[in-house]
Structures are given as C-alpha cells and as structure tokens.
C-alpha positions as a printed NumPy array, in Angstrom:
array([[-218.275,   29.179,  -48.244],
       [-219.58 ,   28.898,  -44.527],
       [-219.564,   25.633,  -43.054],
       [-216.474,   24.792,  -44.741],
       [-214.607,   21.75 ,  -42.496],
       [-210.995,   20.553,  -43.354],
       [-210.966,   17.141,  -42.428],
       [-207.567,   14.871,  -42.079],
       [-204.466,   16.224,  -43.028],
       [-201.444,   14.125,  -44.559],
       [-198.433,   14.86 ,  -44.081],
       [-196.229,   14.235,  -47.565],
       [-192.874,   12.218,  -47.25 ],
       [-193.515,   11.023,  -43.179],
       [-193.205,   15.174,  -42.318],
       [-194.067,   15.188,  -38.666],
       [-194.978,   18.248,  -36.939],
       [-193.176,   19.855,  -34.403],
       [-194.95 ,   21.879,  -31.746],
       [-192.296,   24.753,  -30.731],
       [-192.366,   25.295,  -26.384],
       [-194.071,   28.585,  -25.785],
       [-190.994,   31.259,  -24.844],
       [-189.808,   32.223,  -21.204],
       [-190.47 ,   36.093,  -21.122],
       [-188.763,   37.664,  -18.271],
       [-190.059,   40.696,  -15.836],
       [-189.434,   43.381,  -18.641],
       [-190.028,   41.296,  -21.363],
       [-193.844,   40.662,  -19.605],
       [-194.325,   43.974,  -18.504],
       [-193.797,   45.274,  -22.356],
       [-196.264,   43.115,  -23.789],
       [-199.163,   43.75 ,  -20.846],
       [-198.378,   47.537,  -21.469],
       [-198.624,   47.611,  -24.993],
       [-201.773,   45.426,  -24.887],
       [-203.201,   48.23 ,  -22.159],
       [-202.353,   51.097,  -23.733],
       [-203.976,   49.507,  -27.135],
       [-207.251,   48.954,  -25.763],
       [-207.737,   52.536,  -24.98 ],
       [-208.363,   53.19 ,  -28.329],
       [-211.086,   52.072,  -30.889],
       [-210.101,   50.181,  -33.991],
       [-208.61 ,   53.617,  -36.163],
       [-207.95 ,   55.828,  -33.734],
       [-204.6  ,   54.881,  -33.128],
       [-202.524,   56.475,  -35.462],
       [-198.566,   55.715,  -34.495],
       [-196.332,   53.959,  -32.041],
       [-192.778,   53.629,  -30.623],
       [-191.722,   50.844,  -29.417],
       [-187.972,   51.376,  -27.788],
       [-185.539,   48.649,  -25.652],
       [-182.202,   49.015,  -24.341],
       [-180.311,   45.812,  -22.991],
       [-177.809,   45.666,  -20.116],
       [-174.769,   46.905,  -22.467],
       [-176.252,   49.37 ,  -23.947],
       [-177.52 ,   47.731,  -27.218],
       [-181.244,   48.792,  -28.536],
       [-183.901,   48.233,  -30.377],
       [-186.766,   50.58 ,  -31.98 ],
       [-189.785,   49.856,  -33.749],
       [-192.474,   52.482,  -34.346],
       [-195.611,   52.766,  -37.021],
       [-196.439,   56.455,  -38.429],
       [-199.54 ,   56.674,  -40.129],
       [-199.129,   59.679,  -42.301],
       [-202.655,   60.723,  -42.316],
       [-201.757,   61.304,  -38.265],
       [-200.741,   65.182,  -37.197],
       [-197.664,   63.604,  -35.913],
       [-195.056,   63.807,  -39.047],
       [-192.069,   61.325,  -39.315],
       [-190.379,   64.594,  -38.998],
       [-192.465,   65.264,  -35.651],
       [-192.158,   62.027,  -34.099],
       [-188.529,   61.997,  -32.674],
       [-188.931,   65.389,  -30.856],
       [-193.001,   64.228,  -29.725],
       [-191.477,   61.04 ,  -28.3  ],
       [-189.415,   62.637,  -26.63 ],
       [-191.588,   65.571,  -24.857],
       [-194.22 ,   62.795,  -24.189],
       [-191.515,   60.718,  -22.28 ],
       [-189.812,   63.525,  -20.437],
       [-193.841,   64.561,  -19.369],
       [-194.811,   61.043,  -18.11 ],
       [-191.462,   61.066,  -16.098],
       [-192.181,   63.924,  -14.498],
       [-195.475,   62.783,  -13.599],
       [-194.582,   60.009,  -12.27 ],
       [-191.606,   61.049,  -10.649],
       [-188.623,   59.385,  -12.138],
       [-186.937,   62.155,  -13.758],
       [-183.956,   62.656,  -11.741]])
C-alpha cells in the first residue's frame, strides 16, 4: 500500500503519552557508541560477520555482548582466544600495553 497516511490517533481511557528525556551518556559511554558506529561503517551491509562488545565499571563489574555468525571463519570456539590476540595487537600498536 504506498501512500498509506495514519491520520489522528485516540488515545483509549484519557492514556496520555509520555515523551521519556533523551539519556546523559558520559565520556566512555559516548566514545563507545561513536566507535562502534565507526568501526561499522567500514564494512558493507554482510560483511560483518561478529562482534564483542566488552565494559568494565569502576569496581570491577562487567558486561559482554558479542554476535557470532557461524557461517564466519571465526568459531564460538575461536572467538575468546581471536579477541584476545586482536586486543593485545591493537595495544601494541598503539602503545598502551604496559
């Protein structure tokens, strides 16, 4: 159906709705979201084939997330051990590692 238009929307039993404020990021929080958005537009849409996404907080606490597709060359098996060699590599690199 193209040209399709909702009109006026009612709201059942005086709903109202609520518009929720945008959130605060901080530095890191920022930073992650502008990196992950750079390092995705290297890639065309199906070339990326896995991720890791990986936070620590002040006490120690953390967070992973990560995407394998298993099509990739990188195995679920693989990925802990290539995460790992990729990270220690861009450290040196970059001079961090200690």
């Amino acid at each position: 159906m193209t040209g399709c238009r909702i009109g006026r929307v009612k709201l059942k039993g005086g709903a109202t709705v609520l518009q929720l404020p945008p959130l605060g990021r901080d530095e890191a929080q920022q930073k992650l979201v502008s990196r992950a958005a750079m390092i995705s537009s290297f890639y065309k849409p199906g070339e990326i084939h896995g991720y890791v996404v990986f936070a620590w907080a002040k006490d120690g606490a953390s967070s992973v997330g990560y995407y394998i597709n298993h099509d990739g060359v990188v195995s679920s098996r693989m990925l802990p051990s290539f995460t790992a060699d990729a990270l220690r590599d861009r450290m040196i690199i970059e001079g961090d590692w200690g």
